[in-house]
C-alpha positions in Angstrom: 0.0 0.0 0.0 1.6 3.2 -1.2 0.5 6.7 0.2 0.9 7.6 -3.3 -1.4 5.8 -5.2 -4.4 7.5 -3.0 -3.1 11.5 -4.0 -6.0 13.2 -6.6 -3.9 14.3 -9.3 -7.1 15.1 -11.5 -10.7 15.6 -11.2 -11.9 12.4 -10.1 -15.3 10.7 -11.1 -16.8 9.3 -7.9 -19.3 6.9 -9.8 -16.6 5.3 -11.5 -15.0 4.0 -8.5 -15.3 0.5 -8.1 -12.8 -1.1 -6.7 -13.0 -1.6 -3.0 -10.3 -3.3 -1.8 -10.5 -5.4 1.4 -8.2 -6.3 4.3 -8.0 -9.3 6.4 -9.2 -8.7 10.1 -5.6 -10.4 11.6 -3.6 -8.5 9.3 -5.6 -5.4 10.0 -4.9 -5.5 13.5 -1.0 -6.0 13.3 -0.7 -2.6 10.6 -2.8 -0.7 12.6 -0.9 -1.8 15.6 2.4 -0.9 13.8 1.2 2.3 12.4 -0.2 3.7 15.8 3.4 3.3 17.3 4.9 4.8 14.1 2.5 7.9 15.2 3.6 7.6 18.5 7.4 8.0 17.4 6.1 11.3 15.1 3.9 12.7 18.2 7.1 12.4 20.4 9.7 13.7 17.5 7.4 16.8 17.5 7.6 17.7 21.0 10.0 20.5 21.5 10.1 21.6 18.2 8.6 23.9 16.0 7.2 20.9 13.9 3.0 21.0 13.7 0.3 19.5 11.9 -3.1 19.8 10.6 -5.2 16.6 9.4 -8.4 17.6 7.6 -11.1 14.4 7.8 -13.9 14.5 5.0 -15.9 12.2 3.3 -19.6 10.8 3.2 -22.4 10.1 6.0 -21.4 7.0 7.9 -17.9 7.0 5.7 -15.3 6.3 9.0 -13.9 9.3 9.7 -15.1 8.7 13.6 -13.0 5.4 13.5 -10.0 6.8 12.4 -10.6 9.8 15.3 -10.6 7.3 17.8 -8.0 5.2 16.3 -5.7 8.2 16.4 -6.3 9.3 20.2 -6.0 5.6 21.3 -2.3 5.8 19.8 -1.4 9.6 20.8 -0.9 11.6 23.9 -3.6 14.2 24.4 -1.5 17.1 25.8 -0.6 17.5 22.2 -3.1 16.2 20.0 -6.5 17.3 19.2 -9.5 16.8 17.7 -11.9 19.6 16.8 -15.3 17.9 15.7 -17.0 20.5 13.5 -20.5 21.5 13.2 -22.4 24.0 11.7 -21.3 27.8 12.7 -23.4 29.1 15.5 -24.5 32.7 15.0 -21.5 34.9 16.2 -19.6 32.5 13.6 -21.7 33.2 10.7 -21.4 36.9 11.3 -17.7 36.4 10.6 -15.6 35.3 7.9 -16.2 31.6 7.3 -12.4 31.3 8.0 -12.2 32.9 10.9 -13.5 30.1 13.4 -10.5 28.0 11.9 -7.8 29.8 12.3 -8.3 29.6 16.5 -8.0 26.1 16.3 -5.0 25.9 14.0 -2.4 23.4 15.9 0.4 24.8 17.6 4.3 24.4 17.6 4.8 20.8 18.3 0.7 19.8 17.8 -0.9 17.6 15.9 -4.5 19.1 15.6 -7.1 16.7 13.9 -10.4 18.2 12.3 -13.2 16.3 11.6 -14.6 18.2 9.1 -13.5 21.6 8.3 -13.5 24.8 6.0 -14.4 22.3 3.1 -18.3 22.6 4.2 -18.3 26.4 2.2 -18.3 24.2 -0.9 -20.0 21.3 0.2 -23.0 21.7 2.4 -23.1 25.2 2.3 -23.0 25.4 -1.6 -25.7 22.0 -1.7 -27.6 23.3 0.9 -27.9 26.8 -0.7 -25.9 28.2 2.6 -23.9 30.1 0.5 -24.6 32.5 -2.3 -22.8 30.6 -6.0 -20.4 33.9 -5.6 -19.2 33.0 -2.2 -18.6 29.3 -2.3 -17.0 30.1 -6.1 -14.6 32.4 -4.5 -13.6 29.9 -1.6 -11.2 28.0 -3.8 -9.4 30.8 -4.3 -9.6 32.0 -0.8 -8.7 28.0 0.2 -5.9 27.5 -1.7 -4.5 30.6 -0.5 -5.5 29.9 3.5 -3.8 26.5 3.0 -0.7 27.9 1.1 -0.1 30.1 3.8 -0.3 27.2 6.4 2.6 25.5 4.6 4.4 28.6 4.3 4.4 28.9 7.6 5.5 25.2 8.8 2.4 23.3 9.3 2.0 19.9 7.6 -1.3 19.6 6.3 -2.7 16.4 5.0 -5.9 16.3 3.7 -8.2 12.9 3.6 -11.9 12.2 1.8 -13.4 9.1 2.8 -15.1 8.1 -0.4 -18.3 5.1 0.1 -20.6 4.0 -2.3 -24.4 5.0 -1.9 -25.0 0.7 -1.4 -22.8 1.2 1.4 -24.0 4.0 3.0 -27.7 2.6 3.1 -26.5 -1.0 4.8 -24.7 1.6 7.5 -27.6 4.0 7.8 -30.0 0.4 8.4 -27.0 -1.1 11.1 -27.0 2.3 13.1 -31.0 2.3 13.1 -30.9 -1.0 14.6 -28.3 -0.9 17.2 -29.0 1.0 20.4 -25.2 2.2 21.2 -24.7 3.6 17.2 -28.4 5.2 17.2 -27.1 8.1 18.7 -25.3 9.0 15.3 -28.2 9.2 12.8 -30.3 11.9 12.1 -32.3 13.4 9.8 -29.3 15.2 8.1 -28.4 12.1 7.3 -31.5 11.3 5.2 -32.1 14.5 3.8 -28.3 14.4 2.3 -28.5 11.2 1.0 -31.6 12.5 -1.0 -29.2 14.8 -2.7 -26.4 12.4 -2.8 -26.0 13.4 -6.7 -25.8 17.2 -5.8 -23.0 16.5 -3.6 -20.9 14.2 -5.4 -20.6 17.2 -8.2 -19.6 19.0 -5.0 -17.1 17.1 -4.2 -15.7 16.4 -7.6 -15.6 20.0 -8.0 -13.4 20.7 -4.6 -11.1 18.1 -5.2 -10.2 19.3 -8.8 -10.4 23.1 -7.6 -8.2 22.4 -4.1 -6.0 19.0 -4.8 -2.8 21.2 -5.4 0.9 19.7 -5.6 1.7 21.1 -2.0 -1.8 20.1 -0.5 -3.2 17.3 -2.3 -6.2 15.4 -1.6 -5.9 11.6 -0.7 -9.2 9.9 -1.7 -9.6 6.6 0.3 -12.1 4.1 -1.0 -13.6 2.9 2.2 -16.3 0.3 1.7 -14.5 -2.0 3.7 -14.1 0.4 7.1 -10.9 -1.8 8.0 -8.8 -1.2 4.5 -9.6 2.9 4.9 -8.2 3.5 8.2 -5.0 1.5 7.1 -5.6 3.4 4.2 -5.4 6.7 6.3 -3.0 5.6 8.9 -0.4 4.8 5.8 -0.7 8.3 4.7 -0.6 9.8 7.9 2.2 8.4 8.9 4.3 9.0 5.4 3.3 12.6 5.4 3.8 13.2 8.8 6.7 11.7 9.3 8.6 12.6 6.1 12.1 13.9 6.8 11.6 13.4 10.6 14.0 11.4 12.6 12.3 8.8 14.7 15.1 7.6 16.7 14.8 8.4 20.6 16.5 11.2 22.0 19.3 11.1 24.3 18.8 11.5 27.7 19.7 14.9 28.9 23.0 14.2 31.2 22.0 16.3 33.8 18.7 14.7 34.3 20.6 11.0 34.1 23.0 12.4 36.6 20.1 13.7 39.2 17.9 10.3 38.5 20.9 8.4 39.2 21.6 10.4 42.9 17.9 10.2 43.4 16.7 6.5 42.3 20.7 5.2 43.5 20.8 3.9 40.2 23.2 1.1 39.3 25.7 0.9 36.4 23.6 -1.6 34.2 20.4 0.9 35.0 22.2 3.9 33.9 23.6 2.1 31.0 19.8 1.0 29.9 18.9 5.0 30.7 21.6 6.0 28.1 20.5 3.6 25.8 18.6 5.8 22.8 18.0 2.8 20.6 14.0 2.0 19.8 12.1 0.0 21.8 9.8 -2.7 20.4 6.3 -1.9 20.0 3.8 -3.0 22.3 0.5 -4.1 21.0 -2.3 -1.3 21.9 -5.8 -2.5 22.6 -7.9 -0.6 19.6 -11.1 -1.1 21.8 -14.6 -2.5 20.7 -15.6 -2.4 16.9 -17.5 0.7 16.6 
């Protein structure tokens, strides 16, 4: 699997995609498991430094975006990652600049700052939905590209994902949710009422990704009919993009802190030898929770 293969290069024609690849549950487990600890090794390499990211999470109704949310805090300290869940603007946001309620969650030096859905929504729902006049939501690709090249600009590493399901798919998910008490919480008549326009916003969508896939902020679109195969899907670009040109080997241990550990804990020789030792520990397999 090759981050690569996943970037939108062109304007892509969601009907046409038909190839849904699948992953077996026991191999599942051990990438994700290796990947998590991959992000661990990023999260930690970040710390200290002015190193940041931004992950933007689109994609359909029901698509995964929520399991790859949880997948990522189950793997990463939360003093320095976050997740900013976004809804629709309340009303001292929509007297603003669309923008504007972004930029005060933008991740700080050494962050990794998740959002799960983002700006996108000017030319998705809000254009759909009739939120936004055809002048505005024309003018935010411009105004997108621009906000996202100034990001980069400025040191932020910004990877950008669309979960892509077929309208099949969506439906069996829509019917499992219905009929399970702990995922009923997560339908809603948005759900319905977009799916009636499913058409309108796969134009949508084909129209962001060829308006706002540029070379230093592509789009990676994920087919995710099989919810396992599209988070290893995610969690392979993630860590590639993330981690590219970042060294991953522990740091040494900060003599002066060895020297008061050793006075304090009457460390031996061997311990302080295994203290000075910067090499990588083996990863330990993480509990990933209950299938949700």
């Amino acid at each position: 699997m090759k981050s690569r293969n996943f970037v939108v290069t062109r304007r892509p024609r969601l009907a046409r995609i038909t190839d849904h690849p699948k992953i077996d549950f026991a191999d599942y487990e051990r990438r994700l498991t290796s990947m998590q600890a991959t992000l661990q090794l990023i999260q930690q390499a970040y710390l200290g430094t002015s190193e940041r990211a931004l992950i933007v999470l689109e994609g359909w109704d029901t698509a995964g975006k929520g399991g790859i949310v949880r997948r990522l805090g189950w793997a990463m300290d939360p003093r320095s990652f976050k997740v900013h869940p976004i809804a629709a603007p309340d009303e001292h946001e929509r007297a603003q600049h669309y923008l504007q309620r972004f930029w005060r969650r933008l991740p700080e030096k050494s962050q990794i700052v998740a959002f799960d859905r983002s700006w996108y929504g000017r030319v998705l729902v809000e254009r759909v939905e009739e939120l936004a006049t055809a002048a505005e939501w024309r003018r935010a690709y411009r105004e997108i590209n621009e906000f996202e090249h100034t990001l980069i600009e400025s040191g932020t590493r910004l990877v950008k994902l669309f979960l892509h399901i077929t309208p099949d798919e969506q439906l069996r998910r829509f019917r499992d949710r219905l009929t399970d008490p702990v995922k009923r919480w997560k339908l809603s008549y948005e759900d319905f009422r977009n799916r009636a326009r499913w058409s309108d916003y796969e134009t949508a969508i084909e129209d962001m990704m060829a308006e706002t896939s540029t070379k230093q902020a592509p789009w990676h679109l994920i087919p995710g009919n099989n919810k396992p195969y599209g988070r290893i899907a995610a969690f392979r670009i993630l860590a590639d993009r993330l981690g590219k040109n970042v060294s991953l080997e522990p740091r040494p241990i900060d003599p002066g802190l060895l020297k008061e550990a050793k006075r304090a804990l009457g460390l031996s020789a061997s311990d302080v030898a295994r203290a000075s030792d910067s090499s990588r520990p083996k990863p330990k397999p993480k509990r990933n929770g209950p299938e949700i």
